[in-house]
N, C-alpha and C positions, 0 to 999 in steps of 0.2 A: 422397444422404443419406437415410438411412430414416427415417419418422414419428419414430422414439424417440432420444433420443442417448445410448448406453450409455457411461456412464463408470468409472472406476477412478480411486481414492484413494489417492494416494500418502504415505501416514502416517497412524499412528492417534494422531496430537497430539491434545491437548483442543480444538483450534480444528476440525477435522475431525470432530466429532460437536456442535459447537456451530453450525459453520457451512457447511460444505462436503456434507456430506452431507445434512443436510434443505435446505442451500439447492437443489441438485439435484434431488432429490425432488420440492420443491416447485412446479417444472414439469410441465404436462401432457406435455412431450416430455424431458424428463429423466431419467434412471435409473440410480442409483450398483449398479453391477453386481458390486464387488468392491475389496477393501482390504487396501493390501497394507504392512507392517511387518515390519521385522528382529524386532522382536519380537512376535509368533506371537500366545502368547498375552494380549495385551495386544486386538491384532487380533479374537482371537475374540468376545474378552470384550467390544468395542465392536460388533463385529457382529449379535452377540445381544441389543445394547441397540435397535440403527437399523435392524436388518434387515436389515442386507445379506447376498445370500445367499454371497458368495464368498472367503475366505481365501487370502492365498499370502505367504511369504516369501522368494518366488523371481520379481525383479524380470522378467529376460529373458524368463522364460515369459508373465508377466503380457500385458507389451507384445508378445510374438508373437500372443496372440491377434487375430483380424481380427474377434471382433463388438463389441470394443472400439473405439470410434470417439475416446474424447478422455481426457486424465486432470484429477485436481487436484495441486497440490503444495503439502500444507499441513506443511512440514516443518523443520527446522532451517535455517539459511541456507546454510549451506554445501553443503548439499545441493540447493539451486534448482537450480544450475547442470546438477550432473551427471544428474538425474531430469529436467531440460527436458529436456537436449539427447540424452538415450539416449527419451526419449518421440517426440518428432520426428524422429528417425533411423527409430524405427519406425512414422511416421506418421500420430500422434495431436496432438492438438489440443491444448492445455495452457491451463489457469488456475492460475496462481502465485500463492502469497504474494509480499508483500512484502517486505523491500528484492527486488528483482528476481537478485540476487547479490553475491558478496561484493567487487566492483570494479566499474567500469566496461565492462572490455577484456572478462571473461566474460561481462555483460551486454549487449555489442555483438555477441557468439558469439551469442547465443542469439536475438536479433535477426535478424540474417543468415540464419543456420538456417531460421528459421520463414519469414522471406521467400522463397527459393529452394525452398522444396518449398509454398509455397503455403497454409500452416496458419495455425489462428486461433492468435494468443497475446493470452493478457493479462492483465493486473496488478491483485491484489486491493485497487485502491485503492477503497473501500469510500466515504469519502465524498462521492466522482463518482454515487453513486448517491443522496443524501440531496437531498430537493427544497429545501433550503431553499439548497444548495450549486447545485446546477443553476438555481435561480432569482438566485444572486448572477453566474454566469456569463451570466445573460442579459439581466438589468438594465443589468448594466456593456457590454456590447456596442451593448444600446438605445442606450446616453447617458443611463441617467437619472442618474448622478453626474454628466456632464459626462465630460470628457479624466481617466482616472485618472491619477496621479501616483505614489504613494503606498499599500504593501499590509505590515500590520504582523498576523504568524501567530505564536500561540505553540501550546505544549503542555506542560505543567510539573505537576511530585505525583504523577505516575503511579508506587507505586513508590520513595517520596522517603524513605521511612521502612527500605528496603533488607531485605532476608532476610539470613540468616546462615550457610545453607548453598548450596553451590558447584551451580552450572547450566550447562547449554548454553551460557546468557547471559553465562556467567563469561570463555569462553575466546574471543579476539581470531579466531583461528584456526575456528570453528564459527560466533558471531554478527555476525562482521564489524566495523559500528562501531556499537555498544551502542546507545544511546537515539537516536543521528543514523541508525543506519540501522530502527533499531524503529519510532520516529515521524517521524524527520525527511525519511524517505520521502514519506510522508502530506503533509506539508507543502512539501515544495520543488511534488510533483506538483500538490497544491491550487492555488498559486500560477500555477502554470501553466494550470492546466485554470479557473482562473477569471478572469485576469486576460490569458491567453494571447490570444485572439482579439480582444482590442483593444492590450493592450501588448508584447506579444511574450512569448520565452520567457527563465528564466534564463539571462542572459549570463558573467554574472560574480561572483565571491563573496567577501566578505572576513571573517576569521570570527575566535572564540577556543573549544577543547574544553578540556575538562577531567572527568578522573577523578580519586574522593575517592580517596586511597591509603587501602587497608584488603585484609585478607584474608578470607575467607570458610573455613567446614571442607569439606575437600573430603570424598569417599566412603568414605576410608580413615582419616577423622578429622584428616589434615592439614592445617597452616595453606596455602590455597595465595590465591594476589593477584590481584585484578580486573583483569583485561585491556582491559573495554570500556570505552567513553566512557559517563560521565555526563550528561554539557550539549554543545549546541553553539549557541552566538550565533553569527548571520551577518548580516551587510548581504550585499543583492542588489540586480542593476541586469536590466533585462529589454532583450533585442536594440530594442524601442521605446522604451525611454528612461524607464521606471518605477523610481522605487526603491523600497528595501525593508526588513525587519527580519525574521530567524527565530528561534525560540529554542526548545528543546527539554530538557526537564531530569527526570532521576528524582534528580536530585541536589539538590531544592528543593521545599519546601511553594509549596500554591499557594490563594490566596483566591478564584480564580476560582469563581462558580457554573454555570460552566454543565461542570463534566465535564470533558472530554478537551482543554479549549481551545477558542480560537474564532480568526476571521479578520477582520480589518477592513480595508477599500478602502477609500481617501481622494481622490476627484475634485476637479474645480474647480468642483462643484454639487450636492455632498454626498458621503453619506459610507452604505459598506453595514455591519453586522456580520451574525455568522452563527457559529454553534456547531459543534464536532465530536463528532457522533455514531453511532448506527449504525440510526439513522433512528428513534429511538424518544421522541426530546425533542428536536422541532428549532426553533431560535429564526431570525428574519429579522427586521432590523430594519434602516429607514430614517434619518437625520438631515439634514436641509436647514440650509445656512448661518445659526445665527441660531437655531435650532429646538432642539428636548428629539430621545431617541430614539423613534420609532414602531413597532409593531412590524406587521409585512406579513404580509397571511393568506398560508396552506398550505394545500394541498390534503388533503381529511379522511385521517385516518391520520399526519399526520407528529407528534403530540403524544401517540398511543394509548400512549406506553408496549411496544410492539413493535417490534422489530429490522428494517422492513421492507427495511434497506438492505442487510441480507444474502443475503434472496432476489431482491432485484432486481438485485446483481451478478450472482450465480450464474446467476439467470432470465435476464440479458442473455449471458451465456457460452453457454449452448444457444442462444439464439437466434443468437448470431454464429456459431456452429458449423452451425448450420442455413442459414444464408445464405451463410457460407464469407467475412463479415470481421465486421471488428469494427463497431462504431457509433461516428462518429469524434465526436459529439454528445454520448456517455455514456461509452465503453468507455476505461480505459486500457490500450493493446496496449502489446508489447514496445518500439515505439519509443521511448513515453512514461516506461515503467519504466527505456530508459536514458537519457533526459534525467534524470531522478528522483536515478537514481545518479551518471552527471556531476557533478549537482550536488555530491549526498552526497563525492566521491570529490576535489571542488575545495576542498569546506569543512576538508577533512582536511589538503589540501596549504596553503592558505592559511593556518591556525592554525599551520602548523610552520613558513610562511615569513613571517610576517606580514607578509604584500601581499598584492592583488588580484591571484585568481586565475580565468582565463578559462573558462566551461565548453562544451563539447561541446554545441551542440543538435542534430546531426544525427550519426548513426549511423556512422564510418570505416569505409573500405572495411578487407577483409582484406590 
């Protein structure tokens, strides 16, 4: 692998010049080399803002190139799948957005893939990067809760007050499953990636979704109908015998202060909380049986007001592309993304069957 890792951006979304492109940058061994969009100049016009020196609307050529070493894919959902899986056909390394894709069964493709030719993959779960989050994965592994039992995650407001014209977000068929797979990605994988090395992984889900019925104007000024989910409540049980609560809603105000949501762990010797962030206001707090909450230092920077958890994703993708895997400590790779989605894909069947439904935490073979 050479000193640099040249990459190519696959979308010029607003999250690709908020986040993908200076988070790359921001490596001394990183380098967004080209950005590529169906539409041209939307592309150009983001390139002239971030520097990037190189334009293309013509995917296959992008990916023929060989000084291109890896890509991002910060794009529609429905688009994950096919821009992974034609990226690692040609060789390249890939950081996804989240949800991982729009099922399961094409996020176990995509999985497979990068196993068999040997490539980094991994999942923009963003707050595996936030220290206050990696510090609750490490307390709870210590024992300082004791044996957790117990891990109650929401997300809710984000959104709650609804737009009136029609989006990517609008259509079942482009964003998958609306707010469960927007946030509730984020949250199944948290649960795992914090509660996973001492109480297993989700096993099982029992859920209820729901969409407000309403229509939205579509482009042509017609009435057209929201496709995606709203809310998703879930009970969860983990392969070691943890339960649980999820709940995700653009379909509900929320009095919460701290943002995006938080997560709380319940052992038999306390108890963690912890915020979601994007590493620029991040809360950790303590409570012992009997006890008020305490709140537990962070290493300087996690309160500045900056997004470091963007460049430390990003910052960790070159560096797993440089060593040739992930970081099983930090990084969520494709495996993790399709536990993430199992989940998501169990929460769906379960609301429509209402029973507990089993999820996938290891990969099916083809």
């Amino acid at each position: 692998m050479a000193d640099t890792v040249r990459v190519a951006v696959l979308g010029a979304a607003a999250f690709s010049e908020v986040a993908h492109i200076p988070g790359v940058n921001a490596h001394p061994n990183g380098e967004v080399v080209a950005l590529y969009s169906r539409d041209l100049a939307r592309a150009r016009a983001m390139a002239d803002r971030t520097g990037v020196p190189d334009v293309t609307d013509d995917l296959d050529a992008l990916l023929a190139r060989t000084d291109i070493h890896a890509v991002t894919v910060p794009s529609s959902n429905d688009n994950h799948y096919t821009y992974t899986m034609a990226a690692l056909r040609a060789g390249k390394h890939v950081f996804c957005e989240k949800p991982m894709a729009l099922n399961a069964g094409l996020a176990a493709e995509m999985t497979r893939e990068a196993n068999a030719r040997g490539l980094v993959g991994i999942i923009a779960f963003i707050f595996r990067y936030t220290y206050c989050m990696q510090e609750v994965r490490r307390l709870v592994a210590s024992g300082a809760i004791g044996t957790p039992h117990y891990v109650s995650i929401d997300s809710q407001g984000q959104g709650w007050h609804r737009g009136t014209d029609a989006t990517w977000r609008t259509y079942a068929g482009v964003h998958g499953a609306g707010q469960l797979g927007e946030m509730g990605s984020h949250l199944y994988d948290s649960i795992n990636f914090t509660v996973g090395p001492a109480a297993g992984f989700i096993k099982e889900v029992s859920a209820v979704t729901y969409t407000v019925p309403r229509t939205v104007t579509g482009p042509d000024g017609q009435a057209v109908a929201v496709e995606t989910l709203d809310l998703a409540s879930a009970l969860v049980r983990t392969t070691g015998g943890l339960q649980g609560q999820m709940i995700t809603s653009r379909a509900s105000a929320s009095a919460n202060p701290t943002g995006m949501g938080g997560l709380v762990v319940t052992g038999t010797e306390g108890a963690l909380f912890t915020n979601f962030t994007r590493g620029d206001n991040e809360i950790l707090r303590l409570q012992k049986p009997g006890g008020q909450w305490e709140d537990l230092d962070l290493p300087e920077g996690a309160r500045d007001g900056k997004p470091h958890g963007i460049y430390r994703m990003l910052g960790n993708f070159i560096d797993a592309v440089r060593r040739g895997h992930a970081d099983p400590d930090h990084d969520g790779d494709f495996h993790d993304g399709y536990r993430s989605q199992a989940a998501i894909d169990a929460t769906i069947a379960a609301a429509a069957s209402h029973t507990w439904v089993s999820v996938d935490t290891d990969v099916p073979h083809a």
